[in-house]
C-alpha positions in Angstrom: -15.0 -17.8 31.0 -15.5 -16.7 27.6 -12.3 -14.1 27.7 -10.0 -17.4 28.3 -11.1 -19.2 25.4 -11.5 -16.3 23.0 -8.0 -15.5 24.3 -7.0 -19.4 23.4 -8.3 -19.5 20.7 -7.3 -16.2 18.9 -3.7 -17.1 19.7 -4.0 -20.3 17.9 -5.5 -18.3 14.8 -2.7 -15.9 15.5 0.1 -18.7 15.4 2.4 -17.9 12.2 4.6 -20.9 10.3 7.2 -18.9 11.0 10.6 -20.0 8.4 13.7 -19.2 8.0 14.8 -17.6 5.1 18.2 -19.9 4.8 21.2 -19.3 7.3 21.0 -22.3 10.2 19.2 -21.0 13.5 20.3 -17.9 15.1 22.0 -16.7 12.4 18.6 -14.6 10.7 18.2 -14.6 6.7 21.5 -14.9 4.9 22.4 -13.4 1.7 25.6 -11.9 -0.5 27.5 -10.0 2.5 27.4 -6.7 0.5 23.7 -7.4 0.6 21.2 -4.9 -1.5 22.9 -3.3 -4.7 26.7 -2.6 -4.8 27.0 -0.4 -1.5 24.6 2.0 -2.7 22.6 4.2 0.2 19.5 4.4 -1.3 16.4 2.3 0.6 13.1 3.3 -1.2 9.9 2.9 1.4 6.7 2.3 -0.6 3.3 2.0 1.0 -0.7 2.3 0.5 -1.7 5.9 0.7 -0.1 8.4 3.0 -3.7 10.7 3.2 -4.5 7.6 5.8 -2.6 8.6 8.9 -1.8 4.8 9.7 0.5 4.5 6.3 1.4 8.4 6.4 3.3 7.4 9.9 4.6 3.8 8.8 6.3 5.9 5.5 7.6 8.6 8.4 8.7 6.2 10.8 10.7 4.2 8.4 12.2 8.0 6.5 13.1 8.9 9.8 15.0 5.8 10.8 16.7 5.4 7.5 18.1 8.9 7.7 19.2 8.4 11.7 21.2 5.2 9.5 23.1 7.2 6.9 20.5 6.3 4.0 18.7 8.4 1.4 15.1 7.7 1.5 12.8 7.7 -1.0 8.6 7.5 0.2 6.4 6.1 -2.4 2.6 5.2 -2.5 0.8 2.7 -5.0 -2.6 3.2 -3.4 -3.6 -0.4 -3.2 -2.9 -0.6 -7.3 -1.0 -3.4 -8.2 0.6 -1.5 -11.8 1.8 1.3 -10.0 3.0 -1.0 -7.5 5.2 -2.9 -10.0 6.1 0.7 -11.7 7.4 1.8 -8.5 9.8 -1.4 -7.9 11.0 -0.4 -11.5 12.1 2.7 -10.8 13.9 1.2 -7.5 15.9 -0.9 -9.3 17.1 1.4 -11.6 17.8 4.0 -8.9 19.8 1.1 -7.8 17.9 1.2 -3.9 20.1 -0.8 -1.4 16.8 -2.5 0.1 13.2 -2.2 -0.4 10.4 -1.7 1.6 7.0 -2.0 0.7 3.3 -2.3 2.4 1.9 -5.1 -0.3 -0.8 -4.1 -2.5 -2.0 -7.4 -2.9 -1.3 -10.6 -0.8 -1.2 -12.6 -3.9 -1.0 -9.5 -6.6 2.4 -8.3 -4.9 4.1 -11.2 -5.5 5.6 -10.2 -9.0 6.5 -7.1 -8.0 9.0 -8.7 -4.8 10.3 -11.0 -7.2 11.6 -8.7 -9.6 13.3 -6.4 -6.8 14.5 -9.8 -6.1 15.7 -10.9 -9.0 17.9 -7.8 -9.4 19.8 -8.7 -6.7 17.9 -6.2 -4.1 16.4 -7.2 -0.9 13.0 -6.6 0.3 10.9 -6.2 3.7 7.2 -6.3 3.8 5.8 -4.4 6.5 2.2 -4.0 7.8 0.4 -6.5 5.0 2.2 -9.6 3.5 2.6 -11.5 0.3 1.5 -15.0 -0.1 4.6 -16.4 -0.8 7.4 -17.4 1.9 10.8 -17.3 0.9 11.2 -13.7 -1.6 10.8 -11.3 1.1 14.4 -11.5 3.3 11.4 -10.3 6.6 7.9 -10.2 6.6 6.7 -7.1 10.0 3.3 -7.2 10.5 0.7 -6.2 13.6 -0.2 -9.7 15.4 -3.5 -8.9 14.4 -5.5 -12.3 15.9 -4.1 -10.8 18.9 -5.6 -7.1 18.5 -9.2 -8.5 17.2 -8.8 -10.8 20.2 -8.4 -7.8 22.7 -10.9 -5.3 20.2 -13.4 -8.0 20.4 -13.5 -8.2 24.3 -13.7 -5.0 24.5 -16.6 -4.7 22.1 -18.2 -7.3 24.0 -17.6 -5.0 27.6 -19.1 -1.9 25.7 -22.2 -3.5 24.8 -22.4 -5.2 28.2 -22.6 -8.6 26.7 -25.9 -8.4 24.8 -27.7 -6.5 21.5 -27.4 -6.6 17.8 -24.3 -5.1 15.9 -22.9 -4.9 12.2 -19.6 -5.6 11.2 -17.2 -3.5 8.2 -14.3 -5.3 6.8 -11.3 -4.1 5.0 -10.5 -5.0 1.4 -10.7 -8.7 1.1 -7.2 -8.2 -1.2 -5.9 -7.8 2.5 -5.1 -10.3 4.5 -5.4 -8.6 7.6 -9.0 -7.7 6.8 -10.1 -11.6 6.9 -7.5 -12.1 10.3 -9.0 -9.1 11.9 -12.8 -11.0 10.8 -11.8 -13.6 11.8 -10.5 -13.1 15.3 -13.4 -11.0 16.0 -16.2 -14.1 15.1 -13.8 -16.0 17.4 -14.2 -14.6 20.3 -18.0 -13.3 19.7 -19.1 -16.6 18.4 -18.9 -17.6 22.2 -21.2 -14.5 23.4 -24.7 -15.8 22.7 -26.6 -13.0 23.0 -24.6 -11.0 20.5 -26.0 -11.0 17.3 -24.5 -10.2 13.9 -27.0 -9.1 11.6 -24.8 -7.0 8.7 -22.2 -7.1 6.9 -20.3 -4.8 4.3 -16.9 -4.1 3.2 -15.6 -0.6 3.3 -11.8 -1.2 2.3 -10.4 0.7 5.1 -11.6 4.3 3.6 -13.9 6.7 5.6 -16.4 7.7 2.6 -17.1 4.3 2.1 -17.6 3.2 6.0 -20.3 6.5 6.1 -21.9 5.1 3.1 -22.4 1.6 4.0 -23.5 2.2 7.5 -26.1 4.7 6.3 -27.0 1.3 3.9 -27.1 -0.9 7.1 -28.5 1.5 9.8 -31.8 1.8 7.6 -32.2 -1.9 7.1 -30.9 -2.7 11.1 -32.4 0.6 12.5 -32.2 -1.0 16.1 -28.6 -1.9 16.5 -26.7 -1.4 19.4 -22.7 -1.7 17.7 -20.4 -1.6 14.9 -17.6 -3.6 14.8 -14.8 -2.0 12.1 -11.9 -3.5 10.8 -10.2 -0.4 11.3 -10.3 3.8 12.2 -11.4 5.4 9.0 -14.1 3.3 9.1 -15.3 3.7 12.1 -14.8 7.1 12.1 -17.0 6.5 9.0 -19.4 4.8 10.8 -19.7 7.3 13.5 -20.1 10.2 11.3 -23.5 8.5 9.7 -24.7 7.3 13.2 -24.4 10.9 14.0 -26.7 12.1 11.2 -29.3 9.5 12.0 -29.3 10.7 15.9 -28.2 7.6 16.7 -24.8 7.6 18.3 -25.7 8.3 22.0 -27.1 4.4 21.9 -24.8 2.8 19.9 -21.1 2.0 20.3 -18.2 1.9 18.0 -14.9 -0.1 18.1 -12.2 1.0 15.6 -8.9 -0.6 15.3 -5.2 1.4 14.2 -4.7 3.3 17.1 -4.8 6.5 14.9 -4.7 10.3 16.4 -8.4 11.2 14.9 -9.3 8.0 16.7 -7.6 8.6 19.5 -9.6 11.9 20.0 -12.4 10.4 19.1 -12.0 8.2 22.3 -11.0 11.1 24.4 -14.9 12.8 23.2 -16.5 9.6 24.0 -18.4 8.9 20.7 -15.0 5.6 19.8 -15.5 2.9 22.8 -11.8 1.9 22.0 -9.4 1.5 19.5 -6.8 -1.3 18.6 -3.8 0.3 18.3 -0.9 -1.2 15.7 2.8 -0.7 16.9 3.2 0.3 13.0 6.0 2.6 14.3 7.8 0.1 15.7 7.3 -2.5 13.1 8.7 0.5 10.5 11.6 1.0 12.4 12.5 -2.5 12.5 12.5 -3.1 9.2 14.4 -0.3 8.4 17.3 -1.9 10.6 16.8 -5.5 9.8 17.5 -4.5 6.3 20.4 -2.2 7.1 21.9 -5.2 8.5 21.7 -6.9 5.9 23.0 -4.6 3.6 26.0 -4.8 5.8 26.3 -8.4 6.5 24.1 -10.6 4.5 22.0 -11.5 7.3 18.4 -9.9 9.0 19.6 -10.9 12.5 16.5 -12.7 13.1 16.0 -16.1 12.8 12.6 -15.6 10.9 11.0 -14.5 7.8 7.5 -14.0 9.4 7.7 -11.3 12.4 4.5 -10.9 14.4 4.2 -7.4 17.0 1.7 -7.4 19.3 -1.3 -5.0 19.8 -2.7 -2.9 22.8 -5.9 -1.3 23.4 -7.0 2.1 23.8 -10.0 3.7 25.5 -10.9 5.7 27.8 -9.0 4.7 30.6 -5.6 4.8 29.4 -6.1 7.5 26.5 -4.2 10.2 28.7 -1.2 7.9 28.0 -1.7 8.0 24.3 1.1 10.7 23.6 1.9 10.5 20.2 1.1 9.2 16.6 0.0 5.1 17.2 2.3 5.7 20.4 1.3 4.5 24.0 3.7 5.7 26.7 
């Protein structure tokens, strides 16, 4: 009974006020027909830090796509720094990029940075994270990611057969999907009484720190039966510590990016599962909703917001994961 209303009520958190960014319906976001900046071929891709794998694939996918377009593509990183961030949309508007996309720094911090590409006349696309402001950004392509928690939480709740005490590790709170990926989880757990949270900490999305800060929660909780991670390098974090502590074998992990090393990780048996983000296909759709603009003025979509569903991976359908964040 509980999967029915965690469901429910993850897809309400998961509803988006989806808008229009001008253009009447069906007609997608409208703009100067020559779109971006006076037919140049340039699209500049900036995004978080490619030594993750997640944003090493989204700045490949969206390369690779812009090339199979005609476009010269230029993959950036600000590392979650807002300055180099705004340093990087700088030098995109005076290399004159066509369109811009970028994986915000900063829900609310980003927000500058968009409307200066903006307000020379270039379009942008937000992809994975988003800014906290509708209206700039001509799309917004993000994982559903109530959706994902929804499914990584059920399956957390399987793995630990219902009962036992776990600990939780967020993402960066500057994130947005680090509170939605909370979020959904307490959702559906919140209805599984004999589940207990007893720790929290935040690891912003980086392995060292996800080690460190279950090493800091395993001795105060030495008896836990889970961790719950807001995403891989986290939980690969996690497991790694677990590991040195000898306690792995009675405690399971759930991760969430659908990354290789996670993937593997599933395939040995020390991840339960892992959520896995279509950031490939999000990437790639950016890349040619901004291409038609360029061309005509208009996304082609009748909606700023753009929400892509999730799918789980473990150990039963891990044979089909055959590429990068890929299921066949």
């Amino acid at each position: 009974m509980f999967r029915k209303a965690a469901v429910a009520a993850a897809a309400g958190v998961a509803i988006f006020a989806l808008s229009a960014c001008g253009g009447s319906p069906g007609q997608g976001s409208t703009g100067s027909a020559s779109g971006g900046s006076g037919g140049s071929k340039v699209l500049t891709v900036i995004v978080n830090d490619p030594a993750n794998p997640y944003w090493k694939t989204e700045g490949d996918a969206a390369k690779a796509e812009g090339e199979k377009l005609g476009y010269q593509v230029t993959v950036t990183s600000h590392k979650g720094d807002t300055k180099t961030e705004s340093d990087l949309v700088d030098a995109a508007i005076t290399n004159k990029s066509a369109a811009i996309l970028i994986d915000p720094a900063n829900a609310d911090g980003s927000v500058g940075a968009v409307q200066k590409a903006v307000n020379a006349g270039i379009p942008v696309f937000t992809i994975n994270a988003e800014i906290n402001q509708q209206g700039l950004a001509k799309g917004q392509l993000v994982s559903n990611n109530a959706q994902g928690a929804a499914l990584g939480a059920q399956e957390f709740v399987k793995a630990m057969g219902g009962k036992g005490k776990y600990v939780e590790l967020k993402g960066a709170p500057s994130d947005n999907n680090a509170a939605t990926r909370s979020n959904g989880y307490a959702t559906v757990l919140s209805q599984v009484p004999d589940m207990k949270l007893v720790a929290t900490e935040v690891a912003n999305w980086d392995q060292k720190q996800g080690h460190d800060k279950m090493q800091t929660m395993l001795q105060a909780n030495p008896d836990i039966q889970g961790v719950l991670a807001g995403n891989d390098q986290m939980a690969l974090g996690a497991i790694a510590a677990l590991k040195e502590a000898g306690k792995l074998a009675t405690v399971k992990v759930g991760g969430f990016d659908g990354a290789p090393d996670a993937a593997d990780s599933v395939k040995a048996g020390e991840l339960s599962y892992t959520v896995l983000q279509p950031v490939v296909a999000f990437a790639k759709k950016a890349v040619q909703e901004a291409d038609e603009f360029i061309k005509t003025g208009k996304t082609g979509v009748d909606t700023e917001k753009q929400a892509f569903d999730c799918s789980l991976v473990n150990k039963d359908n891990i044979s089909k994961y055959t590429s990068a964040f890929t299921l066949s």
